[in-house]
TORZAVO-7717 format. One record per atom (N, C-alpha, C): residue number from 0; residue in three letters; chain; atom name; x, y, z. Coordinates in nm, 4 decimals, m for minus. Layout:
N
  resi  resn  chain  name         X         Y         Z
   NUM   Ala      A    CA         X         Y         Z
...
This chain:
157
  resi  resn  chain  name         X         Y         Z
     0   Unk      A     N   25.9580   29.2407   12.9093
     0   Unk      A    CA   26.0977   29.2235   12.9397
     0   Unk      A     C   26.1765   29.2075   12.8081
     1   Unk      A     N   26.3019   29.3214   12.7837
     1   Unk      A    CA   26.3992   29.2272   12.6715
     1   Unk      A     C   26.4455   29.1254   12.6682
     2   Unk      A     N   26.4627   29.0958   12.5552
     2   Unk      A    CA   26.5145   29.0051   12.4700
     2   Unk      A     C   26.7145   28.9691   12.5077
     3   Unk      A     N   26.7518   28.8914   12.5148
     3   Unk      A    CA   26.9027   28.9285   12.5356
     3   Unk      A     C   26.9668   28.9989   12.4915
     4   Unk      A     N   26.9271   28.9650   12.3171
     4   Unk      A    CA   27.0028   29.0567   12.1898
     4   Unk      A     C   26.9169   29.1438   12.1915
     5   Unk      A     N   26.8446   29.1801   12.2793
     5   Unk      A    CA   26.8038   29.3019   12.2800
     5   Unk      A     C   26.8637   29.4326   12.3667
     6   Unk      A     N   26.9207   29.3157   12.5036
     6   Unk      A    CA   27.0176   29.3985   12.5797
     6   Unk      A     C   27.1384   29.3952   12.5612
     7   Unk      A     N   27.1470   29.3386   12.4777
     7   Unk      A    CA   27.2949   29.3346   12.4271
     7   Unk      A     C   27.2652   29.5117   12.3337
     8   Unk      A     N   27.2056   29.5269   12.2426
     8   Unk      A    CA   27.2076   29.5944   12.1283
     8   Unk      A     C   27.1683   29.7680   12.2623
     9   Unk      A     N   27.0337   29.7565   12.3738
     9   Unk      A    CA   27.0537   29.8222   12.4513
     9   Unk      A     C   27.1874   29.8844   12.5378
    10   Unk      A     N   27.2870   29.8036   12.5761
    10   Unk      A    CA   27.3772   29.8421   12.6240
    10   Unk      A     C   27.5297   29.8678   12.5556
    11   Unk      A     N   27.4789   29.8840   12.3517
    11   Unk      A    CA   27.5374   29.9891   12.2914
    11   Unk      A     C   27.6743   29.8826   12.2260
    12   Unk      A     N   27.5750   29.7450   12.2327
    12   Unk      A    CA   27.6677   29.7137   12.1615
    12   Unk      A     C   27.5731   29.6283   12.0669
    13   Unk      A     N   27.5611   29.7323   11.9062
    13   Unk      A    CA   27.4613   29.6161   11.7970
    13   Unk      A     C   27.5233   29.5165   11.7435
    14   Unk      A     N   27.3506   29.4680   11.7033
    14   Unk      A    CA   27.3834   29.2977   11.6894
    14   Unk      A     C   27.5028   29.3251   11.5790
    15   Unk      A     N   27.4521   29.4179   11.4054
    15   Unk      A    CA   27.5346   29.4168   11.3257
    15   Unk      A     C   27.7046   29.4289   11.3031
    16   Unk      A     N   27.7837   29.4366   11.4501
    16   Unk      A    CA   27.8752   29.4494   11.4240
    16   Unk      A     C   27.9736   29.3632   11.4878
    17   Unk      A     N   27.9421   29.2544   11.3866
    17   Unk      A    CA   28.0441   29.1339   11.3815
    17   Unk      A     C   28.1453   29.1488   11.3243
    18   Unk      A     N   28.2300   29.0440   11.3725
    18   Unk      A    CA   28.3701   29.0638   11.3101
    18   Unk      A     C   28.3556   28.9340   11.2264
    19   Unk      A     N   28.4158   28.9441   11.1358
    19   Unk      A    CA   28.4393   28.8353   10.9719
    19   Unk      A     C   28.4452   28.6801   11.0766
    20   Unk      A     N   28.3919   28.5696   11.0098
    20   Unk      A    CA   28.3934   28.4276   11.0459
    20   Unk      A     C   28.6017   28.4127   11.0450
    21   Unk      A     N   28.6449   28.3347   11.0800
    21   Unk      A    CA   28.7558   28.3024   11.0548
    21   Unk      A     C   28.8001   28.2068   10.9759
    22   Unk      A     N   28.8821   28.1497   10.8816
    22   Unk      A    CA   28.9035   28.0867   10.7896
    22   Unk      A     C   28.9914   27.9825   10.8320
    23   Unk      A     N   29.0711   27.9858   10.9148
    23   Unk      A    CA   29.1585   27.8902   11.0193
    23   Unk      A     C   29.1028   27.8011   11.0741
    24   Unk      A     N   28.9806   27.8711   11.1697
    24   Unk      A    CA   28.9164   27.7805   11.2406
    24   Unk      A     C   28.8072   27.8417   11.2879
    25   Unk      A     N   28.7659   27.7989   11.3806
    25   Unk      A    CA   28.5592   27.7708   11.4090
    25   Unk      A     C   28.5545   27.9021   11.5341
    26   Unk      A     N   28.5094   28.0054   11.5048
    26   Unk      A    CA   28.4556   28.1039   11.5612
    26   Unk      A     C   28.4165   28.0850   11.7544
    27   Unk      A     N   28.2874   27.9504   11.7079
    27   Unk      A    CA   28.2028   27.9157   11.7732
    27   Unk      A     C   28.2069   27.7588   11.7205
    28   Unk      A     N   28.2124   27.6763   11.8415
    28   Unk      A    CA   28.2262   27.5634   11.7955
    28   Unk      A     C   28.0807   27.4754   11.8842
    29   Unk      A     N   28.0044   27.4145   11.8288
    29   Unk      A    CA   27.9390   27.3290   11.9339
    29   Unk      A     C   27.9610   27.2131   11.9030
    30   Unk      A     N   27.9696   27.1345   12.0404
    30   Unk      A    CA   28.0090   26.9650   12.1336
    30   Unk      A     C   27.8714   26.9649   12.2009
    31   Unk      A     N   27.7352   26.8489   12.1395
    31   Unk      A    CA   27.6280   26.8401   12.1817
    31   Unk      A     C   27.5668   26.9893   12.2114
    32   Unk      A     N   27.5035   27.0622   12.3847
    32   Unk      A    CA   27.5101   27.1637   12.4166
    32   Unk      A     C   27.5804   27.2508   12.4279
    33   Unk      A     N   27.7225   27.1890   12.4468
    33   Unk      A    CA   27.8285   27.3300   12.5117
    33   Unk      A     C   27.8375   27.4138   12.3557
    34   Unk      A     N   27.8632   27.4935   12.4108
    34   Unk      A    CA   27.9421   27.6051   12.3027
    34   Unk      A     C   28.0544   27.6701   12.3261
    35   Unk      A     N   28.1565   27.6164   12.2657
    35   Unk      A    CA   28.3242   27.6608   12.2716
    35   Unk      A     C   28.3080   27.8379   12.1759
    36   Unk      A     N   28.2936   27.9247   12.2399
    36   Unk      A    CA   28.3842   28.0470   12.1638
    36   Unk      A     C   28.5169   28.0668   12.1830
    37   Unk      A     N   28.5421   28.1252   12.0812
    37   Unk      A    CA   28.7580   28.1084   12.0402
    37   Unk      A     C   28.7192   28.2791   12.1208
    38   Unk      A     N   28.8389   28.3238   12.1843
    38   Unk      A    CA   28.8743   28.4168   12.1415
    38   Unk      A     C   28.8946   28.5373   12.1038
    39   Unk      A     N   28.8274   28.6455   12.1937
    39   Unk      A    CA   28.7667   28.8138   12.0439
    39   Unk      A     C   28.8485   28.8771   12.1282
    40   Unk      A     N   28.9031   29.0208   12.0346
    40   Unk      A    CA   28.9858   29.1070   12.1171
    40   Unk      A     C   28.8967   29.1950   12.0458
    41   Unk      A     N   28.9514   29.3521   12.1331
    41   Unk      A    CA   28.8002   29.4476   12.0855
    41   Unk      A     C   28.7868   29.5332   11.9982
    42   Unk      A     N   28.7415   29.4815   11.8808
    42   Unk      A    CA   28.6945   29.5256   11.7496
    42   Unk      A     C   28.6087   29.5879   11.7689
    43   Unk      A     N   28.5978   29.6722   11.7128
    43   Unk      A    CA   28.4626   29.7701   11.6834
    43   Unk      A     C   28.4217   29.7682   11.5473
    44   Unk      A     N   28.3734   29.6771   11.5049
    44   Unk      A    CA   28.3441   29.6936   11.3320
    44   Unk      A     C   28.5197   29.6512   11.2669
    45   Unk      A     N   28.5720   29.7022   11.2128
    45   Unk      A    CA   28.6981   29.6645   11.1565
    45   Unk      A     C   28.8139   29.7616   11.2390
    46   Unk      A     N   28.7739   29.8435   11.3670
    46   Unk      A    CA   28.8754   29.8946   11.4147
    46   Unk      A     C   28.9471   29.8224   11.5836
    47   Unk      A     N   29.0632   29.8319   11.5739
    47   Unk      A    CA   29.1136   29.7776   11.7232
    47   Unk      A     C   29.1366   29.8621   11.8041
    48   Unk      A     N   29.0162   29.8682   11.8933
    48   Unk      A    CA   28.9862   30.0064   12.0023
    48   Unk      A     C   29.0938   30.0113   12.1173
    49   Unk      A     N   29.1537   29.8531   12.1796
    49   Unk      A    CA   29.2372   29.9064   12.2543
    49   Unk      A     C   29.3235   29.8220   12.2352
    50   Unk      A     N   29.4630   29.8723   12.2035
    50   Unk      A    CA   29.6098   29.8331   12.1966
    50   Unk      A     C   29.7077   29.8755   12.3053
    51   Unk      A     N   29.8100   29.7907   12.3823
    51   Unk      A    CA   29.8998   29.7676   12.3994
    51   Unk      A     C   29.8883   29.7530   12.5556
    52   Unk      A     N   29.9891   29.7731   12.6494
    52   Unk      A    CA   30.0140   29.7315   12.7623
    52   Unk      A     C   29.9447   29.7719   12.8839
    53   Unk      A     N   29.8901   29.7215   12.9740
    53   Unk      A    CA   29.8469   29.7694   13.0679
    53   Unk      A     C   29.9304   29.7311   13.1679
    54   Unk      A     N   29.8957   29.8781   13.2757
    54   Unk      A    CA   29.8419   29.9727   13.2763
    54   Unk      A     C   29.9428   30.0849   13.1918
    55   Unk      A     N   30.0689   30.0996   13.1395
    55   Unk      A    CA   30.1491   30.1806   13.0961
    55   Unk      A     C   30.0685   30.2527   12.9769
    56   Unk      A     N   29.9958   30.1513   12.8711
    56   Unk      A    CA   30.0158   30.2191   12.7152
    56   Unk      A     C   29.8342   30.2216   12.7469
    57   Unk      A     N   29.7665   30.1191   12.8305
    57   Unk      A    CA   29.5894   30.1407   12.8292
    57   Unk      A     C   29.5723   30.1627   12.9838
    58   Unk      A     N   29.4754   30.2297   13.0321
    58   Unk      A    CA   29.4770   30.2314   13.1781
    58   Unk      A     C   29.3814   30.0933   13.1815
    59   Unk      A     N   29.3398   30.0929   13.3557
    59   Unk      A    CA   29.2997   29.9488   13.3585
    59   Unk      A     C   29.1222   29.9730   13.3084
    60   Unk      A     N   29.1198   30.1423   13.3729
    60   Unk      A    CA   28.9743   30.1337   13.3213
    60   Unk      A     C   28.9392   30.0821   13.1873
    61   Unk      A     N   29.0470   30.1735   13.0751
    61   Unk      A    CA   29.0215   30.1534   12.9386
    61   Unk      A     C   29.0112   30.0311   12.9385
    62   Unk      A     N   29.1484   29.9427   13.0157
    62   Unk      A    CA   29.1334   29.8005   12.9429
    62   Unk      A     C   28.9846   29.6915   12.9944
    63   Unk      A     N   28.9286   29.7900   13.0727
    63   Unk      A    CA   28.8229   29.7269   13.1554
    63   Unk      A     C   28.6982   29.6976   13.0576
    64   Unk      A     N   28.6984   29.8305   13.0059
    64   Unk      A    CA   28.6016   29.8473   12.8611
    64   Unk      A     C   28.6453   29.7576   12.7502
    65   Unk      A     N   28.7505   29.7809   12.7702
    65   Unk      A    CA   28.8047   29.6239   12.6212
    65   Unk      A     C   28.7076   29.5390   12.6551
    66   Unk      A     N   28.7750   29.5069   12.7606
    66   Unk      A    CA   28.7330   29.3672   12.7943
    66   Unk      A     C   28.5803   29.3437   12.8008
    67   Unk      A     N   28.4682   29.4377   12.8308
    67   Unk      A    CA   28.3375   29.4023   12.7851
    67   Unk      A     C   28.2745   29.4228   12.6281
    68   Unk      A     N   28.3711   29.5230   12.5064
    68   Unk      A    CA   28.3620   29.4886   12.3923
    68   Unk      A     C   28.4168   29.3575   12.3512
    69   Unk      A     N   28.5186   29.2795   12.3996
    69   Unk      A    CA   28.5059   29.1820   12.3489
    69   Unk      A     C   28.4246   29.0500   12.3966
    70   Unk      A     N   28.4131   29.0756   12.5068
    70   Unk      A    CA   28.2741   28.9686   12.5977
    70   Unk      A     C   28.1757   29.0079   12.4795
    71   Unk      A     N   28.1034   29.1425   12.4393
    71   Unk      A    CA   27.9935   29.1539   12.3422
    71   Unk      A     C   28.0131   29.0721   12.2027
    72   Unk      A     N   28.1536   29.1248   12.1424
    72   Unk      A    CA   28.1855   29.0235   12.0242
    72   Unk      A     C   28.1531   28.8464   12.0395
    73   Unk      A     N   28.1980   28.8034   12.1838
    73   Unk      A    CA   28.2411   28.6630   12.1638
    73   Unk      A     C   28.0495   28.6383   12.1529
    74   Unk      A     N   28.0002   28.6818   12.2414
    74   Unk      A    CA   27.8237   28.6844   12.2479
    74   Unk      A     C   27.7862   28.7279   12.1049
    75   Unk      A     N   27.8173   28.7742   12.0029
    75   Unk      A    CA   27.7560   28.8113   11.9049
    75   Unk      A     C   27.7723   28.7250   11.7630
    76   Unk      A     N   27.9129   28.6639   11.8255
    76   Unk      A    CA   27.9624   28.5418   11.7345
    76   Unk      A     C   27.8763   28.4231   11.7886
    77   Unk      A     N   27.8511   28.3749   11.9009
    77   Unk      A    CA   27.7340   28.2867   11.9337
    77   Unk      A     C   27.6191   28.3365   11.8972
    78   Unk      A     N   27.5714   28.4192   11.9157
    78   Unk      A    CA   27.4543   28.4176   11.8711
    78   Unk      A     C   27.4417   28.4293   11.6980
    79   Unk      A     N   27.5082   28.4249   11.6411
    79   Unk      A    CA   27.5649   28.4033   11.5034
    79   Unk      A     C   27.4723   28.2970   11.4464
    80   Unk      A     N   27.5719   28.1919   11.5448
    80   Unk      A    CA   27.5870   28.0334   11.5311
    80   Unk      A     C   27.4420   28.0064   11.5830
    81   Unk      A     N   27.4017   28.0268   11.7014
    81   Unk      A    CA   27.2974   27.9712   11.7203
    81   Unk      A     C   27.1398   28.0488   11.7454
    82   Unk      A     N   27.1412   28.1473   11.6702
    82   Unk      A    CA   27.0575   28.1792   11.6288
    82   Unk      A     C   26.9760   28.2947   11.7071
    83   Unk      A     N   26.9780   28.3127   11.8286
    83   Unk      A    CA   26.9688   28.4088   11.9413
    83   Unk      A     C   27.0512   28.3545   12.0719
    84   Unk      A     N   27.0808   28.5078   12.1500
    84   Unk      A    CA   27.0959   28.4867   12.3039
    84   Unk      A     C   27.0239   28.3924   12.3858
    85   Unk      A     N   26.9055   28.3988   12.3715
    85   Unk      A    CA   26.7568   28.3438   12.4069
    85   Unk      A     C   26.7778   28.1886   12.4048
    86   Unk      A     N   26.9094   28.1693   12.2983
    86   Unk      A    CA   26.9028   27.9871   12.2448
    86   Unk      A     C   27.0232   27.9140   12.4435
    87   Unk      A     N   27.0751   28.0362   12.4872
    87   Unk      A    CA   27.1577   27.9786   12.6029
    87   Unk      A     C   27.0767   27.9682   12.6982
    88   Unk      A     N   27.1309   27.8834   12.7972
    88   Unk      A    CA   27.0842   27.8666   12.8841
    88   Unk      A     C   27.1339   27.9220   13.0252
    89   Unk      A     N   27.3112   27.9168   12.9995
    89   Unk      A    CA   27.3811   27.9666   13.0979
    89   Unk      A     C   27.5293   27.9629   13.0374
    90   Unk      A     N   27.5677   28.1030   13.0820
    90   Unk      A    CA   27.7054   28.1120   13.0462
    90   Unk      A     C   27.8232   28.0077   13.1418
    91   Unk      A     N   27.8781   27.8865   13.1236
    91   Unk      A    CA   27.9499   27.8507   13.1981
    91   Unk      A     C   28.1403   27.8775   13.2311
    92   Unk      A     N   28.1933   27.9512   13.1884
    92   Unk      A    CA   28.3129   27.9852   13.2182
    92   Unk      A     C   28.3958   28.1228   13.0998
    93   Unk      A     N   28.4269   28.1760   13.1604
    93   Unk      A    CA   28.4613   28.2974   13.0816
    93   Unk      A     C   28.6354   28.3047   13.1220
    94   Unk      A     N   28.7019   28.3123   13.0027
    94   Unk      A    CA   28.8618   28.3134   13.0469
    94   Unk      A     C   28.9057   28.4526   12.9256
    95   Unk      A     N   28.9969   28.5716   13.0281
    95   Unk      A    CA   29.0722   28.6642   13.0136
    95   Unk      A     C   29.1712   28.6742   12.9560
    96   Unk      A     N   29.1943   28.7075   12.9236
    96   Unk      A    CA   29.3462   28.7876   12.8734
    96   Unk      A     C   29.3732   28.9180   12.9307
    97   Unk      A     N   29.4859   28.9374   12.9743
    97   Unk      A    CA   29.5464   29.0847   13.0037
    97   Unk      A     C   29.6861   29.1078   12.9389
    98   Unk      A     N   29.7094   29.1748   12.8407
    98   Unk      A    CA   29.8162   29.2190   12.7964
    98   Unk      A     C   29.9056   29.3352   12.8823
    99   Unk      A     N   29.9555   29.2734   12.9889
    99   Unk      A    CA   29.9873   29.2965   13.1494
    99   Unk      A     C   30.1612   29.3694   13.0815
   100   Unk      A     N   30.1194   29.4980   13.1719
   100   Unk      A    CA   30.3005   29.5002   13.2208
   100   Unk      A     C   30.3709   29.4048   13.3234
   101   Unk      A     N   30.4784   29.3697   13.3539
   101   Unk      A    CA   30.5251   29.2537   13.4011
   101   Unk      A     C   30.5058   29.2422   13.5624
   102   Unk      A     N   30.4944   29.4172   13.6361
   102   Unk      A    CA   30.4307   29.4049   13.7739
   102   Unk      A     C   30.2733   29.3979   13.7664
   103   Unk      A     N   30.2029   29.4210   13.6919
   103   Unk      A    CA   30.0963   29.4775   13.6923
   103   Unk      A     C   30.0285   29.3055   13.7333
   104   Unk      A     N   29.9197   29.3455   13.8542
   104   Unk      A    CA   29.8278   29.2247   13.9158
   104   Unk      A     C   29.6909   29.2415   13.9246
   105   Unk      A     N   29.6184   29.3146   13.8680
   105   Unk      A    CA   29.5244   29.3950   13.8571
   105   Unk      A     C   29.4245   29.3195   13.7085
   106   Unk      A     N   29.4814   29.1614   13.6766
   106   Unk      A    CA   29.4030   29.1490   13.5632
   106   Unk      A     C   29.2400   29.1184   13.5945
   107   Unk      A     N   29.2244   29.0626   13.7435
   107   Unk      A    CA   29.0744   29.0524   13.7243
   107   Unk      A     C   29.0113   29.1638   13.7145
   108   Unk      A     N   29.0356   29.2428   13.7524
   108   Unk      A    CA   28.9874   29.3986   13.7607
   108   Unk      A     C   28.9414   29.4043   13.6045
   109   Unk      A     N   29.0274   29.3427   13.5317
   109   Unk      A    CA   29.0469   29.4201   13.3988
   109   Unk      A     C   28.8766   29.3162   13.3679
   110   Unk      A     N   28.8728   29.1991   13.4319
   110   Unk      A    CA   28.7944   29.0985   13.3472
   110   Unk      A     C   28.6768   29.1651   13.4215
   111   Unk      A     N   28.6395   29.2418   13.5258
   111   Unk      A    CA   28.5319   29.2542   13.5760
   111   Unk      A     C   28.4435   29.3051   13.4400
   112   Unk      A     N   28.4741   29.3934   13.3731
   112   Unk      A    CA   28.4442   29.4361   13.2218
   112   Unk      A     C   28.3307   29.2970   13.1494
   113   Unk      A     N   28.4041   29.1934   13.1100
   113   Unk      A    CA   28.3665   29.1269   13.0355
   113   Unk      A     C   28.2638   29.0394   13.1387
   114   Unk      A     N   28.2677   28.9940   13.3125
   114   Unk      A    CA   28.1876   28.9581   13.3708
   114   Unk      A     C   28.0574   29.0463   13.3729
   115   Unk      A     N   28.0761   29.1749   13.3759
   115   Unk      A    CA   27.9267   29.2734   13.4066
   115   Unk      A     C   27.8696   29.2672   13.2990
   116   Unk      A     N   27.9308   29.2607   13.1955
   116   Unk      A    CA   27.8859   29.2432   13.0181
   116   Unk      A     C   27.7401   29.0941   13.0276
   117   Unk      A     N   27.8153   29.0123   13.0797
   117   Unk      A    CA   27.7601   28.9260   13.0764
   117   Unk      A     C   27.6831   28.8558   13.1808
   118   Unk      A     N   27.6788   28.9409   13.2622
   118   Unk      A    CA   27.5798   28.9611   13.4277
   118   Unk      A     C   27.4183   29.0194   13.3457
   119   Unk      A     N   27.4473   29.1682   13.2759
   119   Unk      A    CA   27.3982   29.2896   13.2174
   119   Unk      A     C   27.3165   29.1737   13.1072
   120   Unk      A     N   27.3472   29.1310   13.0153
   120   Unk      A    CA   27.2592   29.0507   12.9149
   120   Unk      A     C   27.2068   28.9075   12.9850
   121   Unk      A     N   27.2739   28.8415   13.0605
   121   Unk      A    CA   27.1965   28.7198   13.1171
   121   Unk      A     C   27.1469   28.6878   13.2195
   122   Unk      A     N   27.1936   28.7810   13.3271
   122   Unk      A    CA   27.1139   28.7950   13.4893
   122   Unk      A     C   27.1584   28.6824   13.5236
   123   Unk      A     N   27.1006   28.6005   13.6041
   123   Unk      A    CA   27.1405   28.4849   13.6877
   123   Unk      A     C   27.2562   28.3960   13.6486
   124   Unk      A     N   27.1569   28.3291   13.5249
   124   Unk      A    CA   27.2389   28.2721   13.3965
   124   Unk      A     C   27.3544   28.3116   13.3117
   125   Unk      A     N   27.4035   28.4400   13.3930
   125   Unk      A    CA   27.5080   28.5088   13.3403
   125   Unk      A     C   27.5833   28.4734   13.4520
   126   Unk      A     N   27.5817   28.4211   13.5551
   126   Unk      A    CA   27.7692   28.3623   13.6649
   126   Unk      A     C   27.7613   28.2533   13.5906
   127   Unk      A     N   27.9432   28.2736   13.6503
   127   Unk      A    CA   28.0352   28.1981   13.5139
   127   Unk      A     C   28.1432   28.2089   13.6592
   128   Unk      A     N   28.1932   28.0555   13.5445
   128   Unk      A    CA   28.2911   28.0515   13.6746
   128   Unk      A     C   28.4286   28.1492   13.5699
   129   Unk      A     N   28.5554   28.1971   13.6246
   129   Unk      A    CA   28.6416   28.3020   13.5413
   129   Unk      A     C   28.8084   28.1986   13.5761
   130   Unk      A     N   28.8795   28.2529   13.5064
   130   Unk      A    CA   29.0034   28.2656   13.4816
   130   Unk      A     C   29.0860   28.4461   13.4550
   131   Unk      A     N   29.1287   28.4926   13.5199
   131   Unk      A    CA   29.2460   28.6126   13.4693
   131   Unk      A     C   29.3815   28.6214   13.4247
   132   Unk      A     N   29.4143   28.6225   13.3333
   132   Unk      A    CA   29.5838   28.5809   13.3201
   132   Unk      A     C   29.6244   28.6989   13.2679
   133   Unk      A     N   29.7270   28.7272   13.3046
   133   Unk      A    CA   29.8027   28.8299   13.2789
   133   Unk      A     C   29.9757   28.7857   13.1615
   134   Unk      A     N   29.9243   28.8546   13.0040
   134   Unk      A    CA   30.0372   28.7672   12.9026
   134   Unk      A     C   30.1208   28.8764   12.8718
   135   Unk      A     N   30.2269   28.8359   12.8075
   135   Unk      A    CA   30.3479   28.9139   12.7798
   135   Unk      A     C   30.2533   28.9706   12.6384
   136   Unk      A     N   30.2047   28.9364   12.5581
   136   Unk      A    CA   30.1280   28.9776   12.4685
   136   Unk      A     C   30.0393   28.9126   12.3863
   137   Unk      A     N   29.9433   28.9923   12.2890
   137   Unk      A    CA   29.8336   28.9318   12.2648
   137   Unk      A     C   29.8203   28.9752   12.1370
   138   Unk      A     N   29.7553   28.8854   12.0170
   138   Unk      A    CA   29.7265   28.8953   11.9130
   138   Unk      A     C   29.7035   29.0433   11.8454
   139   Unk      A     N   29.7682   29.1505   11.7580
   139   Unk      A    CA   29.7497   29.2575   11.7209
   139   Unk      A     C   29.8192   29.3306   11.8033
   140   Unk      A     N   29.8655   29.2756   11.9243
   140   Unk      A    CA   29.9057   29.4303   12.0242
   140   Unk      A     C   29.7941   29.4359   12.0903
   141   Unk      A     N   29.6999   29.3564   12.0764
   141   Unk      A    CA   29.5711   29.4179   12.1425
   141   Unk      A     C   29.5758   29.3977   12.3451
   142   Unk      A     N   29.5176   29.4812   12.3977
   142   Unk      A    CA   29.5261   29.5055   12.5630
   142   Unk      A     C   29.4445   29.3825   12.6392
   143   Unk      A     N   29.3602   29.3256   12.5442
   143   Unk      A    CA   29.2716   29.2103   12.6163
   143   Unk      A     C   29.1882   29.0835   12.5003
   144   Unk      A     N   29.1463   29.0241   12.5385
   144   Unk      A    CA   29.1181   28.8708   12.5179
   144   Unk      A     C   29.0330   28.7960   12.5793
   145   Unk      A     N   28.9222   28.8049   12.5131
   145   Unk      A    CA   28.8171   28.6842   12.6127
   145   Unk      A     C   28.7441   28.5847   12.5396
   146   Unk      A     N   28.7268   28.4384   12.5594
   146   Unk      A    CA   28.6803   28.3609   12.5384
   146   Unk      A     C   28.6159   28.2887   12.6639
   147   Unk      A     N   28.5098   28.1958   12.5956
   147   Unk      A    CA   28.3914   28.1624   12.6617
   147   Unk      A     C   28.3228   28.0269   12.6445
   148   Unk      A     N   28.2808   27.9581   12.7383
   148   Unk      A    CA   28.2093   27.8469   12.7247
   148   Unk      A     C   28.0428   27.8352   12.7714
   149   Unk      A     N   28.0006   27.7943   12.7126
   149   Unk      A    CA   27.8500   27.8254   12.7275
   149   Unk      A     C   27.7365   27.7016   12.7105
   150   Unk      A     N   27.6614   27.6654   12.7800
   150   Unk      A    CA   27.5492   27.5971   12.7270
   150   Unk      A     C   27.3865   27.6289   12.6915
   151   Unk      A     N   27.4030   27.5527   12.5669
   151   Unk      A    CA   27.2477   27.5873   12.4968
   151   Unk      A     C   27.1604   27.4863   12.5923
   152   Unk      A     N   27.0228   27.5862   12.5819
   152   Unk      A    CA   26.9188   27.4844   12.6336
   152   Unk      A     C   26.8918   27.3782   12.5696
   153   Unk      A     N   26.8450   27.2621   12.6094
   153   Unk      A    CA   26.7952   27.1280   12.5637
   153   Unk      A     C   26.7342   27.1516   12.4122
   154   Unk      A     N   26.6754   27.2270   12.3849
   154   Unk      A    CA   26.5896   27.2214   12.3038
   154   Unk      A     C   26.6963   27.3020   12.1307
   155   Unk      A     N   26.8296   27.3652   12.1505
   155   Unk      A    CA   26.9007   27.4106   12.1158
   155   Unk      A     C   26.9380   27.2937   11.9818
   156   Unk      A     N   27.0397   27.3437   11.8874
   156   Unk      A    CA   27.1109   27.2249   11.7839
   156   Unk      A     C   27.1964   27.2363   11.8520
């Protein structure tokens, strides 16, 4: 059976392409077990794959795909920090962003993306409870936004 970061890197998204630590503040933060991730919109290496409004300027599919490149980022910045996928135990809450046109209601749709992302690498241990919000806008122009809370197993730093 794989490895997490193994299905992570299987389902085409490698480990090597992290985005830079941040200098502001803490990427990945751990409180005992939990693990606070800030944050990722969807970088591909140093490029911003999807920009601007949905559904007008990204469709929802596209923004659907955002949204599981950046579920992969926020997972790749934890596993950064703690050393493998393998170190969680269970993903506990995953919260969205939708860089929404002002009718548009369609943001869980958009988050289903970043939930299958993280169904796909953790199986069981991958439900999470969610949040969808739909914002007037988002860091870069970018179409989506996901951050994550997570706990390491016992045996974890």
């Amino acid at each position: 059976m794989a490895s997490r970061d193994d299905r992570l890197e299987q389902l085409g998204y490698p480990l090597d392409r992290i985005n830079p630590e941040a200098k502001m503040y803490a990427a990945v933060r751990l409180d005992g077990n939990v693990v606070y991730a800030s944050g990722y919109v969807p970088f591909d290496g140093d490029r911003l794959t999807s920009k601007g409004k949905v559904p007008s300027e990204v469709s929802r599919e596209e923004a659907t795909a955002a949204a599981a490149l950046c579920a992969a980022n926020v997972l790749r910045a934890v596993r950064r920090s703690v050393g493998s996928l393998e170190r969680i135990a269970y993903v506990i809450r995953i919260t969205g962003y939708v860089n929404s046109d002002p009718d548009f209601t369609d943001q869980h749709l958009v988050m289903h993306g970043a939930s299958q992302l993280v169904l796909d690498v953790f199986g069981e241990a991958g439900r999470h409870a969610r949040t969808a919000l739909g914002m007037a806008q988002l860091p870069l122009g970018s179409s989506v936004e996901v951050e994550m809370i997570l706990r390491c197993k016992e045996d974890a730093p």
